[in-house]
N, CA, C and O atoms as a MOPAC input file, in Angstrom:
PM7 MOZYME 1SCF
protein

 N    265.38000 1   122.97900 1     9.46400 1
 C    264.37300 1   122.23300 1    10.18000 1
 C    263.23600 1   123.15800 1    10.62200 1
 O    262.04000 1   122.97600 1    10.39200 1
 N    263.75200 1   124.11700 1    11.25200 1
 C    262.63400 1   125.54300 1    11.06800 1
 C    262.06500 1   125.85300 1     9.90000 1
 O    261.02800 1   126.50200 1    10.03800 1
 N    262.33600 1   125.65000 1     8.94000 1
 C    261.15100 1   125.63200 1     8.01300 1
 C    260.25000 1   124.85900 1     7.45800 1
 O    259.35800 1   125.04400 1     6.63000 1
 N    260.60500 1   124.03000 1     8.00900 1
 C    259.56900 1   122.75200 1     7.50700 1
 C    258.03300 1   123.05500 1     8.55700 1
 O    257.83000 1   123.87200 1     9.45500 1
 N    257.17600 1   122.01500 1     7.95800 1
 C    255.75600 1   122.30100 1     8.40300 1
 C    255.50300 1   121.32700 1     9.87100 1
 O    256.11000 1   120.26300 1     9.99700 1
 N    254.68000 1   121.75900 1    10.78700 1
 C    254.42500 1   121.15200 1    12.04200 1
 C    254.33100 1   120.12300 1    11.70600 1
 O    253.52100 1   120.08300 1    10.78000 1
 N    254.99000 1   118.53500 1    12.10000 1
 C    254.31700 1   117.41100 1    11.50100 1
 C    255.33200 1   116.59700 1    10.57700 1
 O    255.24000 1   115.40800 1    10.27600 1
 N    256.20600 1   117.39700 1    10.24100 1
 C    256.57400 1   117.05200 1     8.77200 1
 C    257.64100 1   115.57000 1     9.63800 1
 O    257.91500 1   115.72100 1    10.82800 1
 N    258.07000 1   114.43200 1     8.99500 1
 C    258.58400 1   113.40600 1     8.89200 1
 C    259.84300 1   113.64200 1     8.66100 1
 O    259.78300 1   113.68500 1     7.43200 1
 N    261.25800 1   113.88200 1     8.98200 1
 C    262.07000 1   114.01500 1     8.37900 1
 C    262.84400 1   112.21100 1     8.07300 1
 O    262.76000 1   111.42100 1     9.01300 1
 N    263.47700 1   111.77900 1     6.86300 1
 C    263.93900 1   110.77700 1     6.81900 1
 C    265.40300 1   110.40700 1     7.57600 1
 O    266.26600 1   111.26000 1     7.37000 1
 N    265.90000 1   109.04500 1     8.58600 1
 C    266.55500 1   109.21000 1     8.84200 1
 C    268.03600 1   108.46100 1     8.29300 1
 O    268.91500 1   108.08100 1     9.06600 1
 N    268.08700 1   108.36400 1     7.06200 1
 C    268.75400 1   107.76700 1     5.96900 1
 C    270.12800 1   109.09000 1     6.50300 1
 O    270.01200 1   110.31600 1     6.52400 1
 N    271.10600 1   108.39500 1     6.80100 1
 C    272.81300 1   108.78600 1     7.19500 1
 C    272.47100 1   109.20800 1     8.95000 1
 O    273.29000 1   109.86500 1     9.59300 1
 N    271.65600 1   108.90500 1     9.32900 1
 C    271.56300 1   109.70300 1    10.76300 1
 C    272.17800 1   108.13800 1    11.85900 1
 O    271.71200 1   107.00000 1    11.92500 1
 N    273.04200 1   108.60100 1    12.37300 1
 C    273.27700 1   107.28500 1    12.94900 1
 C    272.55400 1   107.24900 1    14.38200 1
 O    272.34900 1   108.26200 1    15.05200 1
 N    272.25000 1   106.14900 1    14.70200 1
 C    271.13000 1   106.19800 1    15.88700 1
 C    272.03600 1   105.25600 1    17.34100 1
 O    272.54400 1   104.14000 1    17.44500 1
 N    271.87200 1   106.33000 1    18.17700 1
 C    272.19700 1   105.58800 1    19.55100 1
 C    271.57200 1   105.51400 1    20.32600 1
 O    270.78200 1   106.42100 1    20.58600 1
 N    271.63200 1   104.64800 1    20.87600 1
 C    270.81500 1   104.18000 1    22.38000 1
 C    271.22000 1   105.34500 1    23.41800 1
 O    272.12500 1   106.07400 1    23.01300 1
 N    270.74300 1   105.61000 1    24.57600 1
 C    271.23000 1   105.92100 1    25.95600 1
 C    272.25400 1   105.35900 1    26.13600 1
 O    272.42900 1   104.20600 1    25.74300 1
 N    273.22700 1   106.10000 1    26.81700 1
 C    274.19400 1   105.72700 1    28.10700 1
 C    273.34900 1   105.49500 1    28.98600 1
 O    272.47500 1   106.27700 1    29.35900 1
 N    273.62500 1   103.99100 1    29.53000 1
 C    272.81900 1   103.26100 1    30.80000 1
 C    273.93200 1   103.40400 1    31.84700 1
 O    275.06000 1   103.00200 1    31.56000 1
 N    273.68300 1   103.94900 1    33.03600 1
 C    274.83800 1   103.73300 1    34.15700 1
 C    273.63800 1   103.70300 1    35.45000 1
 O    272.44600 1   104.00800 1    35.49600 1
 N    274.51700 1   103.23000 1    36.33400 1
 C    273.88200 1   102.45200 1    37.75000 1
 C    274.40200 1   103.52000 1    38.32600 1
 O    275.56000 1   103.87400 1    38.10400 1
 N    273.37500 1   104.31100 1    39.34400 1
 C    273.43000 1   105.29300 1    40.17600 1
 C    273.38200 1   104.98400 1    41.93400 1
 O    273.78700 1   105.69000 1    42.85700 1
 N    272.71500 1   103.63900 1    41.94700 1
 C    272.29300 1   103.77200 1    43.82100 1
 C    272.06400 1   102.42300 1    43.83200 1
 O    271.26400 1   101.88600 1    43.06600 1
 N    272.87200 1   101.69800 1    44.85000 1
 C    272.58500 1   100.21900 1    44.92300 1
 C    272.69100 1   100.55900 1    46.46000 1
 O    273.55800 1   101.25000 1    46.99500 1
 N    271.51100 1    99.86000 1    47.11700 1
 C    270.67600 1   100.05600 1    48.73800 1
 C    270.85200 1    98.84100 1    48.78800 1
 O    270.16400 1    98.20100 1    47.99300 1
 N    271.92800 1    97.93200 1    49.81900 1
 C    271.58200 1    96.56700 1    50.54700 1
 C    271.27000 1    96.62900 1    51.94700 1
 O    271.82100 1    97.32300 1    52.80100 1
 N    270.27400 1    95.78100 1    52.08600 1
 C    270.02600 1    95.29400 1    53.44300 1
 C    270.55300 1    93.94700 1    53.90700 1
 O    270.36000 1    92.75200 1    53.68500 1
 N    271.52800 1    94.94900 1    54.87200 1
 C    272.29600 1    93.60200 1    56.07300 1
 C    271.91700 1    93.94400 1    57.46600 1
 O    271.49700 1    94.94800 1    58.04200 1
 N    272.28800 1    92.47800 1    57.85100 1
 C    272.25400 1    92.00600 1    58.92100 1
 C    273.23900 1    92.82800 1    59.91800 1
 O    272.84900 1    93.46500 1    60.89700 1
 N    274.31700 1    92.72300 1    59.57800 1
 C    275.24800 1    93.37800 1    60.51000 1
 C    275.86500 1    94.74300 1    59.43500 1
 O    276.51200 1    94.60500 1    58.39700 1
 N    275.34200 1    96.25400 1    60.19500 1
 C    275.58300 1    97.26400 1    58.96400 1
 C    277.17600 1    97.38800 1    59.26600 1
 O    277.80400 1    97.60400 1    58.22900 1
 N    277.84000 1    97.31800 1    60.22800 1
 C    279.42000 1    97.79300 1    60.47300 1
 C    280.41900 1    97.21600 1    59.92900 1
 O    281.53300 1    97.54600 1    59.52300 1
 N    279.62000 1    96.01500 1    60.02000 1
 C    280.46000 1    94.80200 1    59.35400 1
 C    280.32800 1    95.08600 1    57.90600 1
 O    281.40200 1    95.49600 1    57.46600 1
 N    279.40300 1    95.01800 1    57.01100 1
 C    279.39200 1    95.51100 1    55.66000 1
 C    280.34100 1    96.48800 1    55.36800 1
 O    281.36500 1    96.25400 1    54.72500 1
 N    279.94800 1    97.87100 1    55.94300 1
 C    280.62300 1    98.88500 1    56.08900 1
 C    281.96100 1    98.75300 1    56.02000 1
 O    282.63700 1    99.20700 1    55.09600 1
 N    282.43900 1    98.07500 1    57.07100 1
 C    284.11500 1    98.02500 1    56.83400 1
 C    284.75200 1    96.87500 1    56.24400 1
 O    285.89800 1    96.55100 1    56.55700 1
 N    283.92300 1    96.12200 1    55.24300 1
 C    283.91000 1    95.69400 1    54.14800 1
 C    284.34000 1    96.56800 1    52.97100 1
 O    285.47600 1    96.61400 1    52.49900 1
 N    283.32100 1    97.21900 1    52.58600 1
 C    283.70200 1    98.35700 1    51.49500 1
 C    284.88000 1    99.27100 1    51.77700 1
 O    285.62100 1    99.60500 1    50.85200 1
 N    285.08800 1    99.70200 1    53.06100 1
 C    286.19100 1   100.45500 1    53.82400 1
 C    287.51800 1   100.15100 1    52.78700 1
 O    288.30900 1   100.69200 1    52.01500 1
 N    287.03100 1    98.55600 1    53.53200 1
 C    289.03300 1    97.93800 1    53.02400 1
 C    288.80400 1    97.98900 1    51.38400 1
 O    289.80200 1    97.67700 1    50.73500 1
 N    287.43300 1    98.39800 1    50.50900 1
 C    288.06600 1    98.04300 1    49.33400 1
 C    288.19400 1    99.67400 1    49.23800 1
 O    288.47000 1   100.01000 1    48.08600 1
 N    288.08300 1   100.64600 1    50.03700 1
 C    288.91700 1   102.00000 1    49.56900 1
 C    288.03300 1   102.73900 1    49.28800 1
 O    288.25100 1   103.80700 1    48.71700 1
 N    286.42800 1   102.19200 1    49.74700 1
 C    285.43700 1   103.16200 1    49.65100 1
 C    285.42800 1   104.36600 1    50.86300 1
 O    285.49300 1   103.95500 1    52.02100 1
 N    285.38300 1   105.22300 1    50.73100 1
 C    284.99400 1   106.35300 1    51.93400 1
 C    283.60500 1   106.64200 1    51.54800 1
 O    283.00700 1   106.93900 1    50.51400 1
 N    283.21700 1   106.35500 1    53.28100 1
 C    281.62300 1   106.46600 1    54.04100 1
 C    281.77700 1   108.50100 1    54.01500 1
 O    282.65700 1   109.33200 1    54.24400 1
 N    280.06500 1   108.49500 1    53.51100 1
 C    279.83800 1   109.79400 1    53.84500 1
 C    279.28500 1   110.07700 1    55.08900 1
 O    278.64900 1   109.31200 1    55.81400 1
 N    279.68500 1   111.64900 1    55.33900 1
 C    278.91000 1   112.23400 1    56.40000 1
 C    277.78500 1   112.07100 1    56.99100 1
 O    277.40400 1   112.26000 1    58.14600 1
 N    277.09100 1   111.53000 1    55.64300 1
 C    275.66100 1   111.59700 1    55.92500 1
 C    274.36200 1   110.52000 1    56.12200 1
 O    273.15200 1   110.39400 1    55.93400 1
 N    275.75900 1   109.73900 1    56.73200 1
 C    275.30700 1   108.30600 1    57.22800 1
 C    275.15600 1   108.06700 1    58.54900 1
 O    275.98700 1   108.67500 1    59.22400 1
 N    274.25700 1   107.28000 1    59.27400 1
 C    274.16100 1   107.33600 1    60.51700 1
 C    273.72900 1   105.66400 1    61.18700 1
 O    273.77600 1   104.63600 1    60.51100 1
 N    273.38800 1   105.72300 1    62.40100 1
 C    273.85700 1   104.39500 1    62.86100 1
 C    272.63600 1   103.45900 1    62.40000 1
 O    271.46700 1   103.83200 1    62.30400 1
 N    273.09300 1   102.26600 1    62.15400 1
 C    271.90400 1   101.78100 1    61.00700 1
 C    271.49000 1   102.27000 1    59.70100 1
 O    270.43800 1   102.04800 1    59.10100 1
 N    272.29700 1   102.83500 1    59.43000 1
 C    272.20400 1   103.36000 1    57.65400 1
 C    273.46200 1   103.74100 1    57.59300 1
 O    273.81200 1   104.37500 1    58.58900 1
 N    274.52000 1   103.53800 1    56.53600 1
 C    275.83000 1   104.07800 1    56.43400 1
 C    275.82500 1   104.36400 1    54.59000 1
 O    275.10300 1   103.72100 1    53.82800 1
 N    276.54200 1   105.17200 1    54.26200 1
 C    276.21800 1   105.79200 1    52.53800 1
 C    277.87100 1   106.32400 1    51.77800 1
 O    278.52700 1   107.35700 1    51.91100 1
 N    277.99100 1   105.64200 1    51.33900 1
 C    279.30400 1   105.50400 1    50.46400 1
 C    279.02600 1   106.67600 1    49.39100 1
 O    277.97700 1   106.89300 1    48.78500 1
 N    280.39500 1   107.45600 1    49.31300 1
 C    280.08500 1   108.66200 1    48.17400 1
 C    281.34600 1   109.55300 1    48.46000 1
 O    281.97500 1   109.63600 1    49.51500 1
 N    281.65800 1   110.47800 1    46.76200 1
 C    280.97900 1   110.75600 1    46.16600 1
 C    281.06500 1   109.41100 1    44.89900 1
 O    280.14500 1   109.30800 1    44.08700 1
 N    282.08800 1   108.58900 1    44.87300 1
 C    282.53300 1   107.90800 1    43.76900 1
 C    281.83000 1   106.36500 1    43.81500 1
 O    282.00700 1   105.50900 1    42.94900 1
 N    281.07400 1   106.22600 1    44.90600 1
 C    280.76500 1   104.82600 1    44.69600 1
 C    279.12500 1   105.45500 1    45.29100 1
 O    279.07400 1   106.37900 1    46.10300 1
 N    278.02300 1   104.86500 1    44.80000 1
 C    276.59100 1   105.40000 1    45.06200 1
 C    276.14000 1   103.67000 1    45.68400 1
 O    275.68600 1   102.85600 1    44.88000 1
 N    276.29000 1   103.38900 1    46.79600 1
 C    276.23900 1   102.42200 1    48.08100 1
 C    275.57300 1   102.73600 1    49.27000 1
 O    276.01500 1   103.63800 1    49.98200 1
 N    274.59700 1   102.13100 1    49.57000 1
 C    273.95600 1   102.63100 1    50.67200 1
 C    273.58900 1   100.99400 1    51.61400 1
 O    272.89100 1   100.14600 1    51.05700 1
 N    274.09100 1   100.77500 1    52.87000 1
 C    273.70600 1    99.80800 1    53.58400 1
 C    273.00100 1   100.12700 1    54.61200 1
 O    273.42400 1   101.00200 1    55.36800 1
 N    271.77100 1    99.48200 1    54.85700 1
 C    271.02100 1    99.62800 1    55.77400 1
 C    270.74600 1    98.83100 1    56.54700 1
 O    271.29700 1    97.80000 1    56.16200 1
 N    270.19600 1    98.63600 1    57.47200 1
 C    270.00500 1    97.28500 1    58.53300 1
 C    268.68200 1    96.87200 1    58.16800 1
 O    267.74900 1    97.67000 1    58.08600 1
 N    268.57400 1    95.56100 1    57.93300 1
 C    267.71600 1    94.32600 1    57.16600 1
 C    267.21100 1    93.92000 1    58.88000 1
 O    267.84000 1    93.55600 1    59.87400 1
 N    265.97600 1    94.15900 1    58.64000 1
 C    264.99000 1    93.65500 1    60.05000 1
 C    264.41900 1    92.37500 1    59.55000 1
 O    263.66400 1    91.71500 1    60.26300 1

């Protein structure tokens, strides 16, 4: 492939073609009541990170969940 010329077209006849891996990284809801959400996910076995605080709570490292309080 290094020797070919700047430009050059290569054909892609046997090259099999894939899409991306699509995966969901960060789903942010806004509720009404954040504690209540919160220990919602709790019971399904999510653990809240550290780095959540009152009116924002953040699920991780295995689930990317973030609830915030909906004004």
């Amino acid at each position: 492939m290094l020797e070919n010329k700047v430009g050059t077209v290569f054909d892609s006849v046997g090259v099999e073609l894939a899409s991306p891996r699509q995966r969901l990284h960060l789903i942010l809801l806004g509720v009404q009541d954040v504690q209540k959400s919160a220990s919602f996910y709790e019971s399904l076995g999510w653990s809240r990170s550290p780095t959540g605080h009152q009116g924002f709570e953040k699920f991780d490292p295995d689930h990317r969940l973030i609830v915030d309080e909906m004004n």
